[in-house]
N, C-alpha and C positions, 0 to 999 in steps of 0.2 A: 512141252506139249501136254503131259498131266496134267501140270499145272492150269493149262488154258482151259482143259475139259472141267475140269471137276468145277473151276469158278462157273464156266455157263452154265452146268448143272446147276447150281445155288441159287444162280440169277434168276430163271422164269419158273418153272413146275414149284418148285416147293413154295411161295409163298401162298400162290393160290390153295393149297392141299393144307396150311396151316389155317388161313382162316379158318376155310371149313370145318375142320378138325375142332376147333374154336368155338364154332357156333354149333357144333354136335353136343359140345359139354356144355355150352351155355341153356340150351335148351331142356335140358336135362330138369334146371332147374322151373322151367315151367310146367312141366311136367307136373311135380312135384306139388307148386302153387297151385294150379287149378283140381286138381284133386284133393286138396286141403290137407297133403300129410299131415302127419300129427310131429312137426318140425316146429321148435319154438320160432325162426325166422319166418313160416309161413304163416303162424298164427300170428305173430307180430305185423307182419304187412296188412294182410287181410283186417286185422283191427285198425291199423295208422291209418291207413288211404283208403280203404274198400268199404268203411262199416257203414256209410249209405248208400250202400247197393250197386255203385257203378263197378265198374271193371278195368281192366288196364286197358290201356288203347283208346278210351275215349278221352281222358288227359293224361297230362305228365304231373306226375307224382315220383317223391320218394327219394333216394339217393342217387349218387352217379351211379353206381353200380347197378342199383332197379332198374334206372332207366336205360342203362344200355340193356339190360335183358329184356325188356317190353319192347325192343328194336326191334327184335327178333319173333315179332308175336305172330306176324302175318306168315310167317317161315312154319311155327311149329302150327300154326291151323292148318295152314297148308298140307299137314301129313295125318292131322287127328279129325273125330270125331264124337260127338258126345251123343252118350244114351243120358237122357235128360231125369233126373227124381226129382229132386223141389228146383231145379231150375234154375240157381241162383250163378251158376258160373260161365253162363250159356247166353250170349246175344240174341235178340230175337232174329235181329237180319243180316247180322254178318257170319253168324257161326253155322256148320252142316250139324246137323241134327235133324231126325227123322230121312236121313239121305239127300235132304237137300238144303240147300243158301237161299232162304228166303230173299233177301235183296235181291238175287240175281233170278230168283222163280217168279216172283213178281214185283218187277222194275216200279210198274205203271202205279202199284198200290204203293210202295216206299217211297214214292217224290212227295205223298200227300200225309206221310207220317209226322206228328208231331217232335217225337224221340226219337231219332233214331239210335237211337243207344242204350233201349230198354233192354233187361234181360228177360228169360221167358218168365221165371215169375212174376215177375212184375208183369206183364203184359198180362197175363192170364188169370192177377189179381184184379184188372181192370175189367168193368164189367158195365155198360156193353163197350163189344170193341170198336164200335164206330169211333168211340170215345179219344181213340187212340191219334184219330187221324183229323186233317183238316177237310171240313165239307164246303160245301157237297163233293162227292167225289164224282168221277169222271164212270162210262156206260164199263169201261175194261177194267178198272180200277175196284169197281164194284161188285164186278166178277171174279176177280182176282180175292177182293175178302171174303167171298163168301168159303173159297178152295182154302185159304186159311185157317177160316174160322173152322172148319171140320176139320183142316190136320191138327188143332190145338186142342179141339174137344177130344181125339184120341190118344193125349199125353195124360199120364196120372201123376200127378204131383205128390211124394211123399216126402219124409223126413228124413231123406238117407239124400248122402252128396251124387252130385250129378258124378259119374264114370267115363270119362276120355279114353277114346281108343284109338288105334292107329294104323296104315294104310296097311299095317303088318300082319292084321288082324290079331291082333293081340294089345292087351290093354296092360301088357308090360313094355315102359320105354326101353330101349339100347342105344347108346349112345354110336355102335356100330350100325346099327340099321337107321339110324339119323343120319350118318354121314353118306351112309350109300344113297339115300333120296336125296340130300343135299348136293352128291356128286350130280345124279344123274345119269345115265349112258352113252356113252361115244361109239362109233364104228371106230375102230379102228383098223386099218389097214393089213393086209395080213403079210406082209414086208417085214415088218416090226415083228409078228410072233417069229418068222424063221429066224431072223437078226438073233431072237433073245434064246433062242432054241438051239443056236448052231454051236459048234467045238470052237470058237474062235479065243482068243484070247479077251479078259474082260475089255482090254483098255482097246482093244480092235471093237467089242461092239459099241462101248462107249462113241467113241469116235465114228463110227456109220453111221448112230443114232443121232448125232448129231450134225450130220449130212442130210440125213432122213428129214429133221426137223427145220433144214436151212438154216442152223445156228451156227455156221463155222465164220468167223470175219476175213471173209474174202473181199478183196478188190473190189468185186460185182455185187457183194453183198453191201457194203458200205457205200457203193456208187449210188445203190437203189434209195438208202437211208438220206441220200443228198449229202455226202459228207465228203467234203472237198478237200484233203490232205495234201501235204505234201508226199514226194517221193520218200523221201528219208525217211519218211514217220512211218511207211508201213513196214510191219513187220516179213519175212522173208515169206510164211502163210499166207502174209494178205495181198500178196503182189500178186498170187495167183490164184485162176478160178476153182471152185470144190472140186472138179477132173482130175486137175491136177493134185491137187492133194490128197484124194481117192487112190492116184497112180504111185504117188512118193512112199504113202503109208504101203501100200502092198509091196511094195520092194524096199522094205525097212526086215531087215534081217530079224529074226524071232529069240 
């Protein structure tokens, strides 16, 4: 019976809980990139693939290894934020900056952009910004560049690197606070706190928990799965429903 617990424990929870784990250290190393550490690998990328201007994400570039960390890009925007100085690591319309996603603050002006994958200095090199776009543009469209054009006039461009921050508010990564946003939050059930709270012995909560979870192969659980055995095959546990083996374990001597 240990032995059946602890394999279904290996089978579902922990894979999911290693990727992520995964992708907390991998992100790390973007981090890292877009702030331009003073790391020989980042000053190496940034000259191989980035030294005209573009950014990760708008092609694939680089090694296996880069590119499976560029996989991850829309993951670590998803948590950061840039305060913008010369603007050079910063999208004009996919990235938050000044508190919002241009693409998504105005749709109607980005279907008539030329680039969509300028960064802001470069955009704000361009001069005028009609320039930017295909005309004539559309009555919203035009409304929409004008609210632009004043959020851009209120960026000062200097010679210092742009500063990524994070939902943490803090413009220090953790790779522990990567993973808790990567998790997310579940309710969970408050069955499960008493379960892990009570005096019972471990391998009794082990085993509720996985009552709890509807992971025990019963009869009725492998029926549901469509899985049509023979008699002989099942085991003496599977022949019966979770009651029953709810009932067996409690009058199992301690």
């Amino acid at each position: 019976m240990t032995y059946v617990i602890y394999k279904y424990i290996s089978m579902f929870p922990r894979n999911v809980v290693h990727k992520t784990q995964n992708e907390a250290l991998l992100i790390k190393h973007l981090h890292k990139f877009f702030n331009k550490e003073d790391i020989p690998w980042v000053a190496l990328i940034w000259e191989k693939y980035y030294g005209n201007g573009k950014l990760p994400g708008t092609s694939k570039k680089g090694s296996f290894w880069w590119r499976d960390i560029t996989k991850l890009l829309s993951k670590y925007k998803g948590m950061a934020q840039v305060s913008i100085n010369n603007g050079s690591t910063c999208l004009l319309w996919d990235d938050l900056w000044e508190g919002e996603v241009p693409r998504q603050k105005f749709p109607e002006l980005f279907s008539f952009a030329k680039d969509k994958h300028l960064t802001v200095a470069q955009s704000i090199n361009q001069s005028p910004l009609h320039s930017l776009f295909h005309l004539p543009l559309s009555i919203q469209a035009h409304s929409q560049m004008l609210i632009l054009q004043q959020k851009m006039r209120s960026v000062i461009i200097s010679e210092e690197q742009d500063k990524w921050t994070y939902i943490w508010n803090s413009s220090k990564f953790t790779v522990k606070k990567a993973y808790r946003h990567l998790s997310g939050s579940n309710v969970v059930h408050q069955a499960f706190n008493w379960l892990w709270a009570s005096s019972c012995q471990t391998k009794h909560k082990v085993f509720f928990w996985l009552v709890l979870k509807d992971r025990i192969s019963t009869r009725e659980l492998l029926r549901r799965k469509n899985m049509q055995l023979q008699d002989y095959i099942f085991s003496r546990i599977c022949r019966r429903t979770a009651y029953h083996c709810i009932k067996k374990e409690l009058k199992r001597p301690k």
